[in-house]
C-alpha atoms as an extended CHARMM CRD file, in Angstrom:
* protein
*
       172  EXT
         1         1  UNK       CA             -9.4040000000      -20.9440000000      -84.6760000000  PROA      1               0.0000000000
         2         2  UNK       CA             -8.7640000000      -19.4960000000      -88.0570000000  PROA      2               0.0000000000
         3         3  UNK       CA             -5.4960000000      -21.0280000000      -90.0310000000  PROA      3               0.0000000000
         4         4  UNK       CA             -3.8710000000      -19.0820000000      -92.7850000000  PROA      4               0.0000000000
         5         5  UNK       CA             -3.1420000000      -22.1590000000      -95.2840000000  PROA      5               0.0000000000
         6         6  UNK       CA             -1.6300000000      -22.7210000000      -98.8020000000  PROA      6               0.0000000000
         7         7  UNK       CA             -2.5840000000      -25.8220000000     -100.7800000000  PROA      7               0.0000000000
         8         8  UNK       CA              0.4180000000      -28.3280000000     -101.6370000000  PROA      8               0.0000000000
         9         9  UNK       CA             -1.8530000000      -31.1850000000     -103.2200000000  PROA      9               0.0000000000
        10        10  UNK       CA             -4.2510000000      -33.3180000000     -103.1030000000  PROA      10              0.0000000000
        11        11  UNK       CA             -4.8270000000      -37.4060000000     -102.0670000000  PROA      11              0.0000000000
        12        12  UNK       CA             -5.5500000000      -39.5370000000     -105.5280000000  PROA      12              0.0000000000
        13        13  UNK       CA             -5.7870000000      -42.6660000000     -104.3300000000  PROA      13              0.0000000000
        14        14  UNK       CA             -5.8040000000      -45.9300000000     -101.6850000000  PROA      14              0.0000000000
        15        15  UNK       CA             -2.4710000000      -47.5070000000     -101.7200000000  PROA      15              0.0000000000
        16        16  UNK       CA             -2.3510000000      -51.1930000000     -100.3790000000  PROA      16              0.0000000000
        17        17  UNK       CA             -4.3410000000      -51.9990000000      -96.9730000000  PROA      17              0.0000000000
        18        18  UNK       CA             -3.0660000000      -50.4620000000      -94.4380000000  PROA      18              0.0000000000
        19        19  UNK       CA             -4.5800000000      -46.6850000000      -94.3870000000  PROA      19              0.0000000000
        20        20  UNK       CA             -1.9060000000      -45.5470000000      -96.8620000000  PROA      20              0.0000000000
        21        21  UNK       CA             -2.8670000000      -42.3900000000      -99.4880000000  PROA      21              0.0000000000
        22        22  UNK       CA             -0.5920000000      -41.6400000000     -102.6480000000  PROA      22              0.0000000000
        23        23  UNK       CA             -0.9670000000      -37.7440000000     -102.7330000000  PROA      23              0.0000000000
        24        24  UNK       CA             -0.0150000000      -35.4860000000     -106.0950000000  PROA      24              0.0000000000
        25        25  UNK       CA              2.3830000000      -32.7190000000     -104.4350000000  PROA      25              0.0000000000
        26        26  UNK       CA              1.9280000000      -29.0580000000     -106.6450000000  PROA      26              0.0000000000
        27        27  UNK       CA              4.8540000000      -28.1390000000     -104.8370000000  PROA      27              0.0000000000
        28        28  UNK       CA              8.3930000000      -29.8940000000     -104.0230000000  PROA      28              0.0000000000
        29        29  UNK       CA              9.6700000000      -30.8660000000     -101.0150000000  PROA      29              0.0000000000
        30        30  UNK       CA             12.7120000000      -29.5020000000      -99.3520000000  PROA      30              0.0000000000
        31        31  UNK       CA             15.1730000000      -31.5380000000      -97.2420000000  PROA      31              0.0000000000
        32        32  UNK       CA             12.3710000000      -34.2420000000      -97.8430000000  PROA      32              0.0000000000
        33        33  UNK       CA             10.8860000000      -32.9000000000      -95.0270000000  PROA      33              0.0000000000
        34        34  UNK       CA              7.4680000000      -32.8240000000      -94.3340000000  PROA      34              0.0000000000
        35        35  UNK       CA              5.1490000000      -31.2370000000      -91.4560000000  PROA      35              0.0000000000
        36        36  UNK       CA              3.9830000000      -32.5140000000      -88.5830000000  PROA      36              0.0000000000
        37        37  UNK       CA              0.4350000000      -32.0770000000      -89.8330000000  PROA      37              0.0000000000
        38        38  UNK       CA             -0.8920000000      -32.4190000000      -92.6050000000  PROA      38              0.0000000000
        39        39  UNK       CA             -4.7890000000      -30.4840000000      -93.7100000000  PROA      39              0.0000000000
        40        40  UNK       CA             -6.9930000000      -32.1070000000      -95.7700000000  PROA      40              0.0000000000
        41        41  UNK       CA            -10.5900000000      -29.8330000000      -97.1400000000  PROA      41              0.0000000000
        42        42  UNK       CA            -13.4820000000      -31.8720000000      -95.4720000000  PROA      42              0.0000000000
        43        43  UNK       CA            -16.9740000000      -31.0290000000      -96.3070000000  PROA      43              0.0000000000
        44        44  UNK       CA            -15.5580000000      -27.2280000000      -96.6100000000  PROA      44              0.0000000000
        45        45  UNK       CA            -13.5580000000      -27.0690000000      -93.6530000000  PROA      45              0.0000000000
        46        46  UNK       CA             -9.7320000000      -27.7880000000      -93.1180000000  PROA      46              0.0000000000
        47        47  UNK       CA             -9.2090000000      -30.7960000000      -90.7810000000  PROA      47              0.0000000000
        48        48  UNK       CA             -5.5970000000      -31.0630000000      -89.2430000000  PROA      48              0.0000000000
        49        49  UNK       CA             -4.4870000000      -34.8130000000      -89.4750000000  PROA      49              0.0000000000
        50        50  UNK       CA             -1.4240000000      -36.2830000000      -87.9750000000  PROA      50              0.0000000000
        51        51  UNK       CA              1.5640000000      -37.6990000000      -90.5220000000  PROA      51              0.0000000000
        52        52  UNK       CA              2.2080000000      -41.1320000000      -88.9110000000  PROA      52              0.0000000000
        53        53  UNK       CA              5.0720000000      -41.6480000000      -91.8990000000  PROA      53              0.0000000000
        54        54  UNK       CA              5.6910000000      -40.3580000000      -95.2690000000  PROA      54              0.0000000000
        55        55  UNK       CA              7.7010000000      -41.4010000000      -98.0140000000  PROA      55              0.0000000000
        56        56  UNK       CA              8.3080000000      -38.8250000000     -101.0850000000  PROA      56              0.0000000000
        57        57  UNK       CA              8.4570000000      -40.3670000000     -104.4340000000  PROA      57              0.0000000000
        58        58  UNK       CA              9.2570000000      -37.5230000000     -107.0120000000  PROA      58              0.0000000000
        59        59  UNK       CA              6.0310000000      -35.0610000000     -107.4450000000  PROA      59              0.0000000000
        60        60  UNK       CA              3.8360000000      -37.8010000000     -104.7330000000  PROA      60              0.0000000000
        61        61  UNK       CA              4.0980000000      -39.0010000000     -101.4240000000  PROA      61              0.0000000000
        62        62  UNK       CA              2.8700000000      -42.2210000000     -100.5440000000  PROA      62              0.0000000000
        63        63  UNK       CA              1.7710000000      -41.0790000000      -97.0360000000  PROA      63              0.0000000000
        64        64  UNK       CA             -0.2890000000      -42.6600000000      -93.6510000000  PROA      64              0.0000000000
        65        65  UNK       CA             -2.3140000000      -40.6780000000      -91.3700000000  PROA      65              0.0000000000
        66        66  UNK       CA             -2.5500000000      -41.2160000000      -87.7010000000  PROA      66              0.0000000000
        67        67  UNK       CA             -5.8860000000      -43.3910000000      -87.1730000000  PROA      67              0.0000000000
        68        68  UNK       CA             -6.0480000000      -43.9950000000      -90.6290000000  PROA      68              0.0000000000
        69        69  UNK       CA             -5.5860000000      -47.7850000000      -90.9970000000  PROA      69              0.0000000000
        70        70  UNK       CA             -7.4080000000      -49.8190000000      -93.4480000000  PROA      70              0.0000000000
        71        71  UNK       CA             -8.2780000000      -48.9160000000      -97.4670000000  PROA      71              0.0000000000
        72        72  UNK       CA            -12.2270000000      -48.1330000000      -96.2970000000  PROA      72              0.0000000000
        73        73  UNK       CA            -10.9240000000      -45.3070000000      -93.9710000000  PROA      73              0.0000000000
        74        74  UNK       CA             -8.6120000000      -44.2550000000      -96.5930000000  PROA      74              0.0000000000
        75        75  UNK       CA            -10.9110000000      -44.3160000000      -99.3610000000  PROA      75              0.0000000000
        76        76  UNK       CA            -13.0450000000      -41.8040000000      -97.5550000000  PROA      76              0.0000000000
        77        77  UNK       CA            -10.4780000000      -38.7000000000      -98.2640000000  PROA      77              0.0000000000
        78        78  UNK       CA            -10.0000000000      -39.5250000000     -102.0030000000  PROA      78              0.0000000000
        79        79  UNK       CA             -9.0290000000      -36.5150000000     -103.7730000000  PROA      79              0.0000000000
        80        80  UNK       CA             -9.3890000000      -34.3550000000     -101.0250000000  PROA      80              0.0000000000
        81        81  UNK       CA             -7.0300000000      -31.3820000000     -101.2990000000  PROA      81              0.0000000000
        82        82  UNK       CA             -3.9750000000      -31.1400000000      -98.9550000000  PROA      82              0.0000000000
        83        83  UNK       CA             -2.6010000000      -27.5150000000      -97.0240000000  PROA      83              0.0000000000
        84        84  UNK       CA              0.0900000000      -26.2560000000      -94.8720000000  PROA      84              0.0000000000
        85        85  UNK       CA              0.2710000000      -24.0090000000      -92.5910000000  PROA      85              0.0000000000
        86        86  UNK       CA              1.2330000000      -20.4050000000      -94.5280000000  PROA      86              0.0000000000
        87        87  UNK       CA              4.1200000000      -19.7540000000      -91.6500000000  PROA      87              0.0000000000
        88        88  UNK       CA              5.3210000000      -23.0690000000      -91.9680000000  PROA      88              0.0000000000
        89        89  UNK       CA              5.2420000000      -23.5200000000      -95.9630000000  PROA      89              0.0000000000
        90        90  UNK       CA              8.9760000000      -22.2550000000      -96.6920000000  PROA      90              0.0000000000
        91        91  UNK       CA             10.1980000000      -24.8580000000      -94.3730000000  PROA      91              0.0000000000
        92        92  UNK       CA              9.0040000000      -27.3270000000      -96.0280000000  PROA      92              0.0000000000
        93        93  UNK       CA              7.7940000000      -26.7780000000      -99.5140000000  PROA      93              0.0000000000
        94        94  UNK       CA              8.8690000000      -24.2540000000     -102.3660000000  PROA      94              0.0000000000
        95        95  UNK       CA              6.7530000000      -23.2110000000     -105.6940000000  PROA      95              0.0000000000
        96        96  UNK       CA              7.4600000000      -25.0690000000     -108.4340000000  PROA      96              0.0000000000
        97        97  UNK       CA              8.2970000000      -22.7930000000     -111.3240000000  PROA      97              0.0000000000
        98        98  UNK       CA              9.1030000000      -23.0950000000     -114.1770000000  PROA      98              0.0000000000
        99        99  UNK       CA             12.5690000000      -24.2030000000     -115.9090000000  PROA      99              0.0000000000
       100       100  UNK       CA             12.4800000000      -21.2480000000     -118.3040000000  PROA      100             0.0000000000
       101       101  UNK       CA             12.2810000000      -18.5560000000     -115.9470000000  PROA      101             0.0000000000
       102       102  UNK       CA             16.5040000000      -19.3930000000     -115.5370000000  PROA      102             0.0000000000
       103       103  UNK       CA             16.9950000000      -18.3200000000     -118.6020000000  PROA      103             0.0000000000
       104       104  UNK       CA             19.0960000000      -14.9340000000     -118.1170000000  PROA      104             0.0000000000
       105       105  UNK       CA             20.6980000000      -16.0840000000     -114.7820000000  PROA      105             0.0000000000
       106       106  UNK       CA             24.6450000000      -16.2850000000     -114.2580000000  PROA      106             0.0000000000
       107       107  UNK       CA             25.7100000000      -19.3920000000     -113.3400000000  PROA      107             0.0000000000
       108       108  UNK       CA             28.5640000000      -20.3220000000     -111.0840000000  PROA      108             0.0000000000
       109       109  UNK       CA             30.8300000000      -23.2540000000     -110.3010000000  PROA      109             0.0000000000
       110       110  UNK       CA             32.1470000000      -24.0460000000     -107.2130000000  PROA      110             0.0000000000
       111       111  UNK       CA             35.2240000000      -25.1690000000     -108.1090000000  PROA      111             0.0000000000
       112       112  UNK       CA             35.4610000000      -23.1750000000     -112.1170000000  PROA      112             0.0000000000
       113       113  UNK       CA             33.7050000000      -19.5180000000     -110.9490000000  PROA      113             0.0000000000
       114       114  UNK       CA             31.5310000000      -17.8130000000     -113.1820000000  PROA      114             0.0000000000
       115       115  UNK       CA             30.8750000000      -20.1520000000     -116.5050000000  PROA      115             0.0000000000
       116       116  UNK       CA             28.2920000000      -18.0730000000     -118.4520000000  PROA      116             0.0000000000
       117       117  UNK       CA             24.8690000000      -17.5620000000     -118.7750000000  PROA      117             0.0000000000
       118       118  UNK       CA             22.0190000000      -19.4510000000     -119.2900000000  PROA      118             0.0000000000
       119       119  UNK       CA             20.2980000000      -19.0270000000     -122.4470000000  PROA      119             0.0000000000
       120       120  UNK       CA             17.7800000000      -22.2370000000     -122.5070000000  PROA      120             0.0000000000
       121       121  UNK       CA             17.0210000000      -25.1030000000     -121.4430000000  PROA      121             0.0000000000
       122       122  UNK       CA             16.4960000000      -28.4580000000     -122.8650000000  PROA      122             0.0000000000
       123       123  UNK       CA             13.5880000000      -30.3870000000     -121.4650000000  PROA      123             0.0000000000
       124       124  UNK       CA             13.4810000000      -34.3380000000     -122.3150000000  PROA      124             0.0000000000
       125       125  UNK       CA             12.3180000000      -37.5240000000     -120.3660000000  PROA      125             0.0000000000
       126       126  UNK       CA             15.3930000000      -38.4030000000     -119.0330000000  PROA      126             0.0000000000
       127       127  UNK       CA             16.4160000000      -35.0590000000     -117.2750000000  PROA      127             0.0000000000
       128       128  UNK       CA             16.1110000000      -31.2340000000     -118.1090000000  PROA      128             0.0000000000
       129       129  UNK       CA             19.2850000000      -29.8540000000     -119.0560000000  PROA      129             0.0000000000
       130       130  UNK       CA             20.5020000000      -26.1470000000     -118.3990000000  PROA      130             0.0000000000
       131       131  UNK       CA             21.9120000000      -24.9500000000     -121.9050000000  PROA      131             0.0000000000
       132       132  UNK       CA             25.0810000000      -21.8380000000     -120.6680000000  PROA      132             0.0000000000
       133       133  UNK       CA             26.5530000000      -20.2790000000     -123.0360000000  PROA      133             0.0000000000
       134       134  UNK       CA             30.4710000000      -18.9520000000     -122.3930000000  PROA      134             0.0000000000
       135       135  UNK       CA             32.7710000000      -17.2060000000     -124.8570000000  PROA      135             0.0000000000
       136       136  UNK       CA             30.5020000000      -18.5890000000     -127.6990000000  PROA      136             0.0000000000
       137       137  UNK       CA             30.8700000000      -21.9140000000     -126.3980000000  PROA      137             0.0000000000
       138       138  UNK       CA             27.3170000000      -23.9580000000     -125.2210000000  PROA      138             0.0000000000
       139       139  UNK       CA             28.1250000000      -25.9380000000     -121.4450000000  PROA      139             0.0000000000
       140       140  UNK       CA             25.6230000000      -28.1690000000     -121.0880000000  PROA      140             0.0000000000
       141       141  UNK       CA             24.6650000000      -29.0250000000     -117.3770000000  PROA      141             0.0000000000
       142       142  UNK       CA             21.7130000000      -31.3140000000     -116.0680000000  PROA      142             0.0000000000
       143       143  UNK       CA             19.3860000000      -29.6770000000     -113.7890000000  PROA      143             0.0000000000
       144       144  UNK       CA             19.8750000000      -32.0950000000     -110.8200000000  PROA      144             0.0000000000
       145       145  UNK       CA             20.0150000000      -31.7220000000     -106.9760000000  PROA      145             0.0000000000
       146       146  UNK       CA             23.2330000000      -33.4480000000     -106.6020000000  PROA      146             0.0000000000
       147       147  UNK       CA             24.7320000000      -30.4340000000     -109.2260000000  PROA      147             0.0000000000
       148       148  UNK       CA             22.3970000000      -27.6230000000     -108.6460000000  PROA      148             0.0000000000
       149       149  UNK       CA             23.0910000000      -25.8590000000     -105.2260000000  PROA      149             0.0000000000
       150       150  UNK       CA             21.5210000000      -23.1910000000     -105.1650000000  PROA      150             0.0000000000
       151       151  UNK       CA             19.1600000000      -20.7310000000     -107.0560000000  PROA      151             0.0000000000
       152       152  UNK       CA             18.9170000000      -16.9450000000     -105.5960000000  PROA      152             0.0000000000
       153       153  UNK       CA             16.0310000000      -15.5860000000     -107.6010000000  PROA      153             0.0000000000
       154       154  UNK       CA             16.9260000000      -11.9960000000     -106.4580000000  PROA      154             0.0000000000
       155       155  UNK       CA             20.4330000000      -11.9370000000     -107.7680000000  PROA      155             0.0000000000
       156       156  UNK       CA             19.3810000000      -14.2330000000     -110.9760000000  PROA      156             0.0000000000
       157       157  UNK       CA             22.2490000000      -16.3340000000     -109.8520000000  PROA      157             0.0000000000
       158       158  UNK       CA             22.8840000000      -20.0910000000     -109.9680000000  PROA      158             0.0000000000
       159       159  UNK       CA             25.2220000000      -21.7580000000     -107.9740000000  PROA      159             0.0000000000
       160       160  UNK       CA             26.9590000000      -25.2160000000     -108.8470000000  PROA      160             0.0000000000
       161       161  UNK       CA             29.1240000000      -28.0330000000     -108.3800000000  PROA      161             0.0000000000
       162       162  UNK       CA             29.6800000000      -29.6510000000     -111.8220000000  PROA      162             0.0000000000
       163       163  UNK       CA             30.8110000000      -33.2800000000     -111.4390000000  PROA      163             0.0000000000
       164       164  UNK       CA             35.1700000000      -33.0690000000     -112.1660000000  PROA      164             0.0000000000
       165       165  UNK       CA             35.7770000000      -32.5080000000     -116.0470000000  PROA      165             0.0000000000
       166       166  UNK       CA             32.0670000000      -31.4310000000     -116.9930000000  PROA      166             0.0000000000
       167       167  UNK       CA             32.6420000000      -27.8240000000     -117.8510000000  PROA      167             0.0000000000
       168       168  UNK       CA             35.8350000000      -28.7480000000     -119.4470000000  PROA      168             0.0000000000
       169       169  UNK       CA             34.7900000000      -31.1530000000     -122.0230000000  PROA      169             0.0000000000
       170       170  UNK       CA             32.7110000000      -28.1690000000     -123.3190000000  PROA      170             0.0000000000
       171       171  UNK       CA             35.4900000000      -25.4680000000     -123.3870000000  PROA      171             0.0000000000
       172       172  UNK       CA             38.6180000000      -27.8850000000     -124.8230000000  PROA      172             0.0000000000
């Protein structure tokens, strides 16, 4: 049986005793979700393994295989790459891209409407930050999940909801 996949990461290292893998995701997770099976690149072949558990930490996931259950088993599939299923990849994982491909699209607040443009972004340690500019006026709003809603790449639209009194601190 042939599977159509699309990597997502790979496993860096043993974590504790137990069989669990720290993995590097190239992708993020929606709904942190993740499928029921996992495929890791053995000696040139995909090999389906079962997720047992998972827990997503940022851009890794600290995550146990079925069957997998001391650090010698584990060690075994260090740095082996990870794939999903093609069909089931927009269920659970989106592209990352890049921050600066927003710049352009309209931006809109659920409870303020249309606020203005973006026109860059401010990348830092702490948290990038959309830079929208309105009436010759900069808003500044952080590119978070609790804020950001939604992005709709075909419309170049982003969709909102600013924590109360954001936007207007910018435009009084």
């Amino acid at each position: 049986m042939k599977f159509d996949l699309i990597k997502i990461g790979f496993l860096s290292r043993v974590h504790g005793f137990k069989g669990e893998i720290k993995a590097v995701l190239e992708v993020d997770v929606i709904e942190n979700k993740i499928p029921e099976f996992i495929f890791l690149h053995i000696e040139g072949k995909p090999v389906p393994f079962y997720v047992e558990k998972c827990q997503i930490q940022e851009d890794q996931l600290l995550i146990k295989f079925e069957d997998i259950n001391d650090e010698a088993s584990a060690g075994k599939f260090k740095n082996a790459s990870m794939f999903c299923e093609a069909k089931l990849f927009e269920t659970y994982f989106a592209k990352i891209e890049s921050l600066e491909d927003l710049i352009g699209f309209e931006v809109s607040d659920n409870t303020k409407g249309n606020i203005g443009i973006v026109i860059g972004i401010i990348e830092n340690s702490i948290q990038p930050t959309l830079v929208i500019e309105l009436n010759e006026k900069e808003i500044l709003i952080p590119y978070s999940e609790d804020i950001i809603l939604e992005i709709n790449d075909n419309d170049k639209k982003v969709n909102i909801d600013a924590p109360e009194g954001l936007i207007d601190m910018y435009l009084a």
